[in-house]
Backbone bond lengths (Angstrom), bond angles and torsions (degrees), N, CA, C in turn:
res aa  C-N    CA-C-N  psi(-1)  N-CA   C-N-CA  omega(-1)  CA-C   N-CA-C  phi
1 X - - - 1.450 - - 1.516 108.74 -
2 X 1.412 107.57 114.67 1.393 90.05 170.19 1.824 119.55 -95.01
3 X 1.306 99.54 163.24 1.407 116.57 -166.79 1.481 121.33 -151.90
4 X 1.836 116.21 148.18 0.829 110.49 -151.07 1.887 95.06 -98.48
5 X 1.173 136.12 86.79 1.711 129.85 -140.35 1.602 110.52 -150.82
6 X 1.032 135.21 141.61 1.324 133.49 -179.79 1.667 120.60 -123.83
7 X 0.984 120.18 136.21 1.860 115.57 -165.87 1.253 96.74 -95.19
8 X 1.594 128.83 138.85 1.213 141.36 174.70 1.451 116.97 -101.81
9 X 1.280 124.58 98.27 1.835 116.83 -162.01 1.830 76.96 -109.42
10 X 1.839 90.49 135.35 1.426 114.59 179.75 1.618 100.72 -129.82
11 X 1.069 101.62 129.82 2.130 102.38 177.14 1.123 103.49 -122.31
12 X 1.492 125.43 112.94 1.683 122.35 -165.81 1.765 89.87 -139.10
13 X 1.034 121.34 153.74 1.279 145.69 -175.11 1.514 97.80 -47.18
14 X 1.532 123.90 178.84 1.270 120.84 -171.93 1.393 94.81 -87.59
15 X 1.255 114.83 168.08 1.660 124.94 165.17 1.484 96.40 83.67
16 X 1.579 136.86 1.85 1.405 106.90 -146.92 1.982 87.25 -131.00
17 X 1.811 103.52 3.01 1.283 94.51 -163.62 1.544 105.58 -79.42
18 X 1.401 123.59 -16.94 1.518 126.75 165.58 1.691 111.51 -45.19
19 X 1.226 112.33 -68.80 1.253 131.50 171.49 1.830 122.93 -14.21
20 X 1.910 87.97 -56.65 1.659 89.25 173.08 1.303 98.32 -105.70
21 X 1.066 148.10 29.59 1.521 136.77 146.98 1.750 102.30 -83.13
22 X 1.323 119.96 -31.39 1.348 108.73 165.24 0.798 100.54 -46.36
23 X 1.304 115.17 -90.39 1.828 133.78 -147.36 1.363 106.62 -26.79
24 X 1.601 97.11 -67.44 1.696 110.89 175.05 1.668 111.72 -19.56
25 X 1.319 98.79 -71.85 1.672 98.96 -173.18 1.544 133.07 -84.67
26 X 1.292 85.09 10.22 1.762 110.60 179.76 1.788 83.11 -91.67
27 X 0.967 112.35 -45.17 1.837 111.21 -161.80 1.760 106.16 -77.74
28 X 1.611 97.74 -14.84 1.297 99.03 168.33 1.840 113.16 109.97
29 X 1.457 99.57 18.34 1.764 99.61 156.83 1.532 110.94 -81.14
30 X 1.466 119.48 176.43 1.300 129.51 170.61 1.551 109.71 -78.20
31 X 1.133 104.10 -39.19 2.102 98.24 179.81 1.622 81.60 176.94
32 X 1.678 96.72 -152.05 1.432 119.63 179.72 1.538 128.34 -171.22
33 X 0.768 135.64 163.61 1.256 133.31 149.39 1.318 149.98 -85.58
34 X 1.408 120.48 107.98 1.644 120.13 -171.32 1.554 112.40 -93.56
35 X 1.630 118.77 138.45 1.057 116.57 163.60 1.696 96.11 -130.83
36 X 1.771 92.99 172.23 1.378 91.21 -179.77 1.715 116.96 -103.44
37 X 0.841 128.88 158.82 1.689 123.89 -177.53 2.043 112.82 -135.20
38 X 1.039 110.96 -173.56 1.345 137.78 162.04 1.231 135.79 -118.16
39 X 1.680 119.69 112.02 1.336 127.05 -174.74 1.915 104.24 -64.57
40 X 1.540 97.59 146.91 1.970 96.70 173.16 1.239 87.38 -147.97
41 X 1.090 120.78 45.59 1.896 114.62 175.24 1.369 113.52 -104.45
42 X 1.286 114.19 179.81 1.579 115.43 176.24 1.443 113.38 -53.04
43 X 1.314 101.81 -65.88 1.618 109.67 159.17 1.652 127.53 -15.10
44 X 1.179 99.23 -54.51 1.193 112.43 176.66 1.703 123.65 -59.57
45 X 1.087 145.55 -41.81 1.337 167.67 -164.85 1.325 117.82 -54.30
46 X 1.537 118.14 6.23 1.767 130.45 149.75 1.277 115.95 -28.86
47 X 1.397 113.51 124.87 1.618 112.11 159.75 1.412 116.14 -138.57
48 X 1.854 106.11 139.04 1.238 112.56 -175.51 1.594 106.32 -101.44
49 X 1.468 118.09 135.53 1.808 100.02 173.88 1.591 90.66 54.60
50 X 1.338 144.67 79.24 1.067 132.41 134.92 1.672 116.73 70.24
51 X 1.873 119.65 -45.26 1.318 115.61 162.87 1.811 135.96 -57.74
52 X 0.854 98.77 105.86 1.745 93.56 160.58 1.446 133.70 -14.56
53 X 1.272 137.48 103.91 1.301 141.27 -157.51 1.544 97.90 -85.82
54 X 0.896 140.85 122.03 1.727 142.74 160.88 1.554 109.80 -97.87
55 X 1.710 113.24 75.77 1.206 108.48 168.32 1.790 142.20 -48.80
56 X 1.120 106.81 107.58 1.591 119.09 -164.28 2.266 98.74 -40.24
57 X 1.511 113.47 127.96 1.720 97.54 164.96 1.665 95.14 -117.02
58 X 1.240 112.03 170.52 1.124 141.03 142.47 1.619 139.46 -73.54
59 X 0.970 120.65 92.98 1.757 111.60 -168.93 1.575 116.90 -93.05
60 X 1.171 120.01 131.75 1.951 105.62 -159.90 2.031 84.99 -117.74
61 X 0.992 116.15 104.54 1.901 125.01 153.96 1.483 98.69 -68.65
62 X 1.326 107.47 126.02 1.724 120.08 163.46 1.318 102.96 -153.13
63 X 1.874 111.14 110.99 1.176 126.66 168.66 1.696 104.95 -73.36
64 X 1.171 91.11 138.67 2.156 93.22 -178.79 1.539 86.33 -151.93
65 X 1.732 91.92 165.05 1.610 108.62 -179.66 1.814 106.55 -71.89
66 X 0.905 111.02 152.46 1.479 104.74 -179.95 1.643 118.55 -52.43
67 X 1.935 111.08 -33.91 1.187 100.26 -157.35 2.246 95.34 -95.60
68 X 1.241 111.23 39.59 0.712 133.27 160.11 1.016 144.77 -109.59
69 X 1.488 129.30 -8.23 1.303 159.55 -161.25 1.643 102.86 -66.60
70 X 1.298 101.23 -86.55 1.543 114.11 170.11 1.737 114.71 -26.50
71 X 1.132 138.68 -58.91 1.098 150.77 -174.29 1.468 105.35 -59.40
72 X 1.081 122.21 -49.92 1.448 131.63 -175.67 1.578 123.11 -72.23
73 X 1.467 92.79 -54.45 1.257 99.28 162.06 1.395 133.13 -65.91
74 X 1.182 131.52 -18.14 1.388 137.43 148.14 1.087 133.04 -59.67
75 X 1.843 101.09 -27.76 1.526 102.42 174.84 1.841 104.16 -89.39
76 X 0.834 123.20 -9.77 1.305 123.42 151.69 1.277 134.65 -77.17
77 X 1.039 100.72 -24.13 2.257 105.20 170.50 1.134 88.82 -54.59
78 X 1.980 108.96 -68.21 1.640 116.82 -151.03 1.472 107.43 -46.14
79 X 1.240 104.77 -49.28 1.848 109.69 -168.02 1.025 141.52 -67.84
80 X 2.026 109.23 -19.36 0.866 129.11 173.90 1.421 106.17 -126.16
81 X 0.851 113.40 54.85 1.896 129.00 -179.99 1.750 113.29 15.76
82 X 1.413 100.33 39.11 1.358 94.40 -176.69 1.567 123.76 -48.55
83 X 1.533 114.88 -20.02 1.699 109.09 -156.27 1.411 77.34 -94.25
84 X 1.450 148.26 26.88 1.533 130.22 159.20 1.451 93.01 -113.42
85 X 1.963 99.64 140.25 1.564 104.81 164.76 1.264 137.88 -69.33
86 X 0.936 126.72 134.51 1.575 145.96 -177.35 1.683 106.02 85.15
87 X 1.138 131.23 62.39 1.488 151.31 -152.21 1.897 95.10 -157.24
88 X 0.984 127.42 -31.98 1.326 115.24 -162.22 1.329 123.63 153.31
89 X 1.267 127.10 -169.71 1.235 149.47 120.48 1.588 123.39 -165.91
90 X 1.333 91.34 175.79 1.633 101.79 -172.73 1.347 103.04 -138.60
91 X 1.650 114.86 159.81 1.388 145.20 -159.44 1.480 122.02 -143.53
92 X 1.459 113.38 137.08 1.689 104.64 -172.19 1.291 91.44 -125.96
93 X 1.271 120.93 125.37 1.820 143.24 161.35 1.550 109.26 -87.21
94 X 0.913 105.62 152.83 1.520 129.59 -179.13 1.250 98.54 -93.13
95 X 1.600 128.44 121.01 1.775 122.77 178.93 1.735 99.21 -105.84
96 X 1.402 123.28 121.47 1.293 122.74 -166.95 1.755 93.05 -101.87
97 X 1.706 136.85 -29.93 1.095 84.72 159.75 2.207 72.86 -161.44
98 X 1.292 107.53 178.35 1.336 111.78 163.59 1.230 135.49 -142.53
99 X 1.425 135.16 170.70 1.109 132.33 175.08 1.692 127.08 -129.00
100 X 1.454 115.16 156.65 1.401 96.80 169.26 1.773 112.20 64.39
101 X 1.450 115.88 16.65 1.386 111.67 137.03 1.394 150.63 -114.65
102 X 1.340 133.96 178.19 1.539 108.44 -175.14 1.679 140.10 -71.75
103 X 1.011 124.54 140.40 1.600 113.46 173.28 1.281 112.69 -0.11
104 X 1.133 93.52 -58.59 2.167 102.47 -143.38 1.982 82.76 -58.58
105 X 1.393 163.57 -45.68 1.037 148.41 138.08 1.833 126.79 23.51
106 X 1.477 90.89 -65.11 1.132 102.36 -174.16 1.520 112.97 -88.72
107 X 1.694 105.09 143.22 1.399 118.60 -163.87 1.472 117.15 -82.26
């Protein structure tokens, strides 16, 4: 199906991926998807006893209509304190087309 839609990839610390799946659908997506990941950033570079800390992230996928983007994503900065460092960030993809999701998608 193609569609006119943009993917919002958010990487927020562990515990925090509930948080912007609210926001998200408070701002007016349908839901999302969380997986979990591994920080390798500067940030990252804690050591306990000498080992390397691999701080656990959260990654939140939320397909939204394009002219929705802005709205959503703001309500996710705010909620998940993105404009402070080491809090996160988030990313907007261009979705050229999809499959295997529900109606409510389509415009």
């Amino acid at each position: 199906m193609n569609i006119d839609a943009s993917l919002i990839v958010t990487i927020v610390r562990k515990g925090w991926g509930s948080s912007v799946m609210q926001a998200s659908v408070h701002a007016g997506a349908r839901g999302g998807t969380v997986l979990l990941g591994r920080g390798a950033g500067i940030h990252e570079r804690e050591k306990i006893f000498g080992m390397s800390i691999e701080p656990e992230k959260e990654i939140v996928l939320t397909i939204v209509q394009k002219d929705q983007v802005e709205t959503i994503l703001a309500e996710i900065v705010r909620s998940a304190q993105l404009d402070k460092a080491g809090h996160g960030m988030a990313f907007v993809v261009p979705v050229t087309a999809i499959v295997g999701v529900i109606d409510s998608m389509e415009a």
